[in-house]
C-alpha positions as CSV (number, residue, x, y, z in Angstrom):
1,X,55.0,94.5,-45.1
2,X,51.1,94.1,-44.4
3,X,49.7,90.9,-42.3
4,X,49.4,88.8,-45.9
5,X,53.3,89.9,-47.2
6,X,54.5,89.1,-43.4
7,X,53.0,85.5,-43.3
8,X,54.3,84.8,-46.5
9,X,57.4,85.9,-45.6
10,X,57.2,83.8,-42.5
11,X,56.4,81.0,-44.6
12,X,59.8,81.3,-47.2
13,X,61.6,81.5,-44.0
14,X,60.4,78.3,-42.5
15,X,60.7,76.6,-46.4
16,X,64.0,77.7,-46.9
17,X,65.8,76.8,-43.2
18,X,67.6,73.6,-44.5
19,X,71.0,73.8,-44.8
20,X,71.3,75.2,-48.1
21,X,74.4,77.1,-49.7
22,X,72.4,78.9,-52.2
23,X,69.2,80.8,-53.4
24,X,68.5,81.0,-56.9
25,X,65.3,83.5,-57.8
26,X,62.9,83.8,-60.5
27,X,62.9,87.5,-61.7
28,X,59.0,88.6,-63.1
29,X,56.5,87.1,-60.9
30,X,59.1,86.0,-58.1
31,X,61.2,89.1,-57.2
32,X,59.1,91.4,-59.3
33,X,55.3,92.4,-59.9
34,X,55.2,93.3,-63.3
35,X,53.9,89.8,-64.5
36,X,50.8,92.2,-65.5
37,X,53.2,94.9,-67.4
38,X,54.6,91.9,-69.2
39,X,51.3,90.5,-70.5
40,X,49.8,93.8,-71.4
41,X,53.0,94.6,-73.5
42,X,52.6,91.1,-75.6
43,X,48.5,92.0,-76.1
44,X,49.6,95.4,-77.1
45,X,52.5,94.0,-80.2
46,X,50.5,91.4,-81.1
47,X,47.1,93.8,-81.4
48,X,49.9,96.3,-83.7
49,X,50.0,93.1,-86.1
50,X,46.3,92.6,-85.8
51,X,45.9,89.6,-83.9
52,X,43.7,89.9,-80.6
53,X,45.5,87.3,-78.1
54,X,43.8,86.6,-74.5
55,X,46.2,87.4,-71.9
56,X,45.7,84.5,-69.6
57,X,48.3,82.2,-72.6
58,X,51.0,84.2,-71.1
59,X,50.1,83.4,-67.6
60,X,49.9,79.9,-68.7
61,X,53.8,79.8,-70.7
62,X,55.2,81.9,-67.6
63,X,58.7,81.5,-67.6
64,X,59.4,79.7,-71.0
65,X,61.5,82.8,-72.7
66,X,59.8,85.3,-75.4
67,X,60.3,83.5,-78.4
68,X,59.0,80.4,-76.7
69,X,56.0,81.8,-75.8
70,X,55.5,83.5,-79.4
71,X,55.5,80.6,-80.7
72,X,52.7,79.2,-78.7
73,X,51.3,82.0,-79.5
74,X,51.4,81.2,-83.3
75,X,50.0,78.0,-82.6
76,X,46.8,78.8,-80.6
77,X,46.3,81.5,-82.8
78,X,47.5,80.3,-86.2
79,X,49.5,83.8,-86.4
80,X,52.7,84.0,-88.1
81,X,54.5,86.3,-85.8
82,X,58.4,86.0,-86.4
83,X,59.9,85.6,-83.0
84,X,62.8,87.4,-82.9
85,X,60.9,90.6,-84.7
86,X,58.0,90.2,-81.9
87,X,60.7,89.9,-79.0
88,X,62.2,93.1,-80.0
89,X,59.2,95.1,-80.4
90,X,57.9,93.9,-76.8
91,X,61.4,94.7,-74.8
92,X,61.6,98.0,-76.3
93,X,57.9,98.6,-75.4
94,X,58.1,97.3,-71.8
95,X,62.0,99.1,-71.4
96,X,60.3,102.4,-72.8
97,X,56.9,102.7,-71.3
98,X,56.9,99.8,-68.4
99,X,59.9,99.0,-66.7
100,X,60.0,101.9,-64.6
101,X,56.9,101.3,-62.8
102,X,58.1,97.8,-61.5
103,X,57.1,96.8,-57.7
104,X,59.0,94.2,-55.8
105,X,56.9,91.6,-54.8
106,X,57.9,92.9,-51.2
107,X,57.9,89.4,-49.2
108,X,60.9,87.5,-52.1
109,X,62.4,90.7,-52.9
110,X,62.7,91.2,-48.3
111,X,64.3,87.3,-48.2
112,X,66.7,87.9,-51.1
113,X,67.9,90.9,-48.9
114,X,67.9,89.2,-45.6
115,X,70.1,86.4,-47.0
116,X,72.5,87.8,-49.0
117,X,75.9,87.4,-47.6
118,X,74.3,84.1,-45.7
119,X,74.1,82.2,-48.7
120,X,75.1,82.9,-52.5
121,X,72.6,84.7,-54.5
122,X,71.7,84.3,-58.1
123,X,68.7,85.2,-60.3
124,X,67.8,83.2,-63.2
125,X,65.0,84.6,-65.8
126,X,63.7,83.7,-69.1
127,X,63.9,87.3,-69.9
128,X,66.7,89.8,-71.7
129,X,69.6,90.8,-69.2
130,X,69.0,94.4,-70.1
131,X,65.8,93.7,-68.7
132,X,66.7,91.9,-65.6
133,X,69.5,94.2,-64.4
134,X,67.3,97.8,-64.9
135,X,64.8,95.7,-62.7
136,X,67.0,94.8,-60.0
137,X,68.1,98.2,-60.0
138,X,64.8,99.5,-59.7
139,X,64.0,97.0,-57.0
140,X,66.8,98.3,-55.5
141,X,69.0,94.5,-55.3
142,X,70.9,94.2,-57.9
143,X,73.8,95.1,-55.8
144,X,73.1,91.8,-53.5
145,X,73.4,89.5,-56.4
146,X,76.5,87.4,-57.5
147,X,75.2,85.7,-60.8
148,X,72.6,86.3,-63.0
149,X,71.4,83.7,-66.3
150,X,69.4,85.6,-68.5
151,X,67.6,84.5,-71.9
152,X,69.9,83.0,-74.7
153,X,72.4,82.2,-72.1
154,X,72.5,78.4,-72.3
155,X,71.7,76.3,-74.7
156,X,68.2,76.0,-74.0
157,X,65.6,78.1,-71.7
158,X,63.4,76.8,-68.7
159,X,61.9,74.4,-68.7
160,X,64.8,73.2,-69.5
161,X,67.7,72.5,-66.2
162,X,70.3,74.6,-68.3
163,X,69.5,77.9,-66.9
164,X,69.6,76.5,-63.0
165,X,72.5,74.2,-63.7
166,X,74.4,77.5,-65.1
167,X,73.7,79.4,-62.2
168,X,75.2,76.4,-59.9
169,X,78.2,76.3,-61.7
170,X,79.2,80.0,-61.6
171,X,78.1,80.1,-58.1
172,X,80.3,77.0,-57.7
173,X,77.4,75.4,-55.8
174,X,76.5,71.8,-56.3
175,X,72.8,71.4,-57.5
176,X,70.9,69.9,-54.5
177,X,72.6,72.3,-52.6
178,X,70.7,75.3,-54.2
179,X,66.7,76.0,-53.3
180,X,64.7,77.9,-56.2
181,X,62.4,80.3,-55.9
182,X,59.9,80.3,-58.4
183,X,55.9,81.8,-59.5
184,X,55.7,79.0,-62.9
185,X,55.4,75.7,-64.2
186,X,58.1,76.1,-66.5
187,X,60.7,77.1,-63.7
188,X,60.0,74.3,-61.3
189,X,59.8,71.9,-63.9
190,X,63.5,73.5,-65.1
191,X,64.0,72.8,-61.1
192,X,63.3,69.8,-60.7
193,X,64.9,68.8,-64.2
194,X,68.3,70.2,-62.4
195,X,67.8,68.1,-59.2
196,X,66.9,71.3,-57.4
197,X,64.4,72.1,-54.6
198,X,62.1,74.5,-55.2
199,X,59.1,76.7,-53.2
200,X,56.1,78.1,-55.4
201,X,56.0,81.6,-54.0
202,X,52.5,82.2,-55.3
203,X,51.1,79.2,-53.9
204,X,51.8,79.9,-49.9
């Protein structure tokens, strides 16, 4: 890790020393750096169906799931993009021409691996499990994790406390007993909604 990677490493460490039983990671953004690969594919689907969409709305609806953030989408832009039609054509465009160039965002993806088998591990995304487990793969993790809740899992997506609570309860981990890590609004508000701690890793 660089000097930048190594003090924010540092500075998970130090957040995450209370006695907690589990960790429970964001995917894109958090354990992976393909938050750009992800926004480009959305720009590219929706530019196929003519509409011209500024890339900083996905920034904005990070972690909601797909079809939640189509239908922002549709309401900034007064598109009519069917959800579950533009969801498709995105994951097979990111699975096809994106996934493979994912980078861990080294200083999460580095605490995940020093803390497996210290505490329980789980990763909890707003995206498709396909997705999530050929990313942990490439990151080169997926071997360290006990549980993952993926999109269309629970009953309803972050922000929502479904997702985290899920993850508690196959862990068999009570909630305040679990610290999240997370890179979005919508995760730390699904977080907080579940009674769980979190840490902003983009903001140390």
């Amino acid at each position: 890790m660089n000097t930048s990677s190594q003090a924010r490493y540092d500075a998970l460490v130090k957040l995450s020393q209370n006695d907690f039983d589990a960790f429970l990671y964001d995917c894109d953004g958090t354990l992976a750096d393909n938050m750009p690969a992800h926004t480009e594919t959305y720009i590219k689907v929706a530019a196929e169906q003519g509409v011209v969409i500024d890339g900083t709305i996905i920034d904005e609806f990070a972690g909601l799931p797909i079809i939640n953030v189509v239908e922002k989408i549709n309401e900034r832009y007064q598109s009519t993009f069917i959800p579950e039609e533009f969801k498709a054509a995105k994951y097979k465009l990111f699975l096809e021409e994106y996934i493979e160039q994912t980078q861990p965002i080294d200083y999460v993806a580095n605490h995940l691996k020093n803390h497996a088998g210290q505490v329980r591990i789980a990763v909890v995304s707003g995206s498709s499990r396909i997705a999530v487990e050929k990313t942990l793969q490439i990151l080169g993790i997926d071997h360290l994790v006990e549980v993952l809740v993926c999109a269309g899992e629970t009953p309803n997506g972050k922000p929502f406390p479904d997702p985290f609570l899920k993850a508690a309860e196959l862990l068999g981990v009570a909630p305040e007993r679990c610290l999240v890590f997370e890179d979005g609004n919508a995760g730390t508000q699904a977080a907080d909604a579940a009674g769980m701690p979190w840490v902003r890793i983009d903001k140390l």
